[in-house]
N, C-alpha and C positions, 0 to 999 in steps of 0.2 A: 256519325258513322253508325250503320244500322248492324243488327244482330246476323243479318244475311253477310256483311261484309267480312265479317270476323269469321276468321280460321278455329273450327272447331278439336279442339284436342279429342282423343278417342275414350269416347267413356271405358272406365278402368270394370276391372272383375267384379270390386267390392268396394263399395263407397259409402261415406256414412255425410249425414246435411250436419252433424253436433261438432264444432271445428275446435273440442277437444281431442278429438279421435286420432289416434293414426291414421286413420285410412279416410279423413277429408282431403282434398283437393280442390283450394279454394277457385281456380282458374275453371274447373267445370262450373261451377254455379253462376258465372258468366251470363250461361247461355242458358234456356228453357230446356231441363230434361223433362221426360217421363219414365214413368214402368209401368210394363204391362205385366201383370200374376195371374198367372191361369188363365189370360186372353182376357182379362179386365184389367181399364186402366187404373189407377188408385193414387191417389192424390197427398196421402196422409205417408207414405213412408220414408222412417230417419235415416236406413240401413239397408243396405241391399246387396246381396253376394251371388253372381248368375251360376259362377260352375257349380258350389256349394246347392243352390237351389234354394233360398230362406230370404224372407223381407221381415224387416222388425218395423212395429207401427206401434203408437203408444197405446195401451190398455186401457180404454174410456177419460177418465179426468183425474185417475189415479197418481199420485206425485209419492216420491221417494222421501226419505228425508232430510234431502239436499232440495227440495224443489221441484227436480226433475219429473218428467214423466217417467212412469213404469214403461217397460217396453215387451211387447210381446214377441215370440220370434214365430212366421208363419212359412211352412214350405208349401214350395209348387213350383212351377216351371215361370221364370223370371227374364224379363227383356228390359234393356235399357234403353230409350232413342230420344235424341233432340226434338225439338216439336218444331 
């Protein structure tokens, strides 16, 4: 079954890729999304909220002291779409 066959769910306002989050939605990771920010596509973002207008990506190779990455929060005009 290919990726064209599957019925795509509707990318939500605010989604995060970290599936500790409330706001993962593992059934969108299914499929290939993108965002576009500012009319560029970007490839690096954990966190995304369209109405809010903010993309979080992580802050170079920076780790918390849990491991994690540091995240940075970036505004601008934010789009979701399947590829």
């Amino acid at each position: 079954m290919t990726d064209a066959a599957k019925p795509q769910p509707p990318l939500p306002d605010h989604l995060s890729v970290d599936p500790r989050s409330p706001h993962h939605v593992a059934a969108i990771f299914e499929h290939d999304i993108g965002i576009l920010f500012n009319g560029k596509e970007r490839s690096d973002v954990e966190e995304y909220c369209i109405s809010e207008g903010w993309i979080k990506v992580p802050a170079g190779r920076a780790l918390d002291r849990k491991g994690h990455p540091l995240m940075i929060k970036l505004k601008g005009k934010v789009e979701a779409f399947y590829r």
